[in-house]
C-alpha positions in Angstrom: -33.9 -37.2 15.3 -36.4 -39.9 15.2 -35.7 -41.4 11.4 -38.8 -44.0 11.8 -40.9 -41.1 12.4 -39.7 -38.7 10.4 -38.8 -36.2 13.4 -36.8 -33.7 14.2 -37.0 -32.6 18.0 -36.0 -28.6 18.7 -35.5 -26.5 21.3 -35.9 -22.6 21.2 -34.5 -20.3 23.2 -36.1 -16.7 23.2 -34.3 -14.3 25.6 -36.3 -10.7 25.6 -34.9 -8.0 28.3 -37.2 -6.2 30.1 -37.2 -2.6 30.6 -36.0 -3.4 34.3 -33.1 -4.8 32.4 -33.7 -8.2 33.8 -33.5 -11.2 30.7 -36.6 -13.2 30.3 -36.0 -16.7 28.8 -38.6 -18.7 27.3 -38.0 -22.2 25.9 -40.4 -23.9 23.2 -39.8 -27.6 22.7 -40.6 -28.6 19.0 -41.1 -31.5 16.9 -40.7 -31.2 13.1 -42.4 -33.7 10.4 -39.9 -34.2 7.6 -41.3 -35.0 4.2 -39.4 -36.9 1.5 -40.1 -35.5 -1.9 -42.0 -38.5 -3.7 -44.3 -38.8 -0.2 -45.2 -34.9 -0.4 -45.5 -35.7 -4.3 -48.2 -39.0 -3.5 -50.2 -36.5 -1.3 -50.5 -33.2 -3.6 -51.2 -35.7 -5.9 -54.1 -37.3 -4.0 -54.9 -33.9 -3.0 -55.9 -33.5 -6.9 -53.2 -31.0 -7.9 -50.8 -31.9 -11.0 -46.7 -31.4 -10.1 -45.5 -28.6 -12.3 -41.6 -28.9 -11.2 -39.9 -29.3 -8.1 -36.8 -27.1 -7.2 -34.3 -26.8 -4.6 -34.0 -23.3 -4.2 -35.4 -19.7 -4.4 -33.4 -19.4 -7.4 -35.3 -21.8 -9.6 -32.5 -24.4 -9.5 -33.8 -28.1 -10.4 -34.0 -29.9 -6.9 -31.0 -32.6 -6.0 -30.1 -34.6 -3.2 -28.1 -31.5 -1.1 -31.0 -29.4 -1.4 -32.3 -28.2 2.1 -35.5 -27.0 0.8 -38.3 -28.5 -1.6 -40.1 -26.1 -3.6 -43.2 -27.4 -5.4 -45.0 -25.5 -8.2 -48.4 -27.7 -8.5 -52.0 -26.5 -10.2 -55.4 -28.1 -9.0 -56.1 -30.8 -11.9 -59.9 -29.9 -12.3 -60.0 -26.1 -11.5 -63.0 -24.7 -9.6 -65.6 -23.4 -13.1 -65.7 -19.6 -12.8 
């Protein structure tokens, strides 16, 4: 974890078997950008969209600080004229 940066570094194993029977493995190395809520609020903002609400879950529950995920509902501000 590189808190300065806001990384996370993964590794992923992906073991497939072949129709010989014989396991392939494949690694992926990974790095992760973490965004904090009120930065990924600055840029939708900037990005001209208005913050609707902000949840923490699938289940529409309002977001707090265990949360793992950060949901956004946002509109553009000045939709496109149709």
């Amino acid at each position: 974890m590189d808190y300065a940066a806001q990384l996370q570094h993964y590794t992923v194993i992906y073991d497939s078997i072949g129709a010989d029977g014989v396991v392939h493995r494949t690694s992926v190395n990974m790095s992760l950008r973490y965004t904090f809520r009120y930065e990924a609020e600055l840029v939708l903002e900037k990005a001209g969209f208005n913050i609707e609400e902000v949840y923490g879950s699938y289940q529409f529950d309002r977001f707090g600080d265990a949360d793992e995920r950060m949901i956004f509902v946002a509109r553009a501000a000045n939709p496109p004229l149709t």
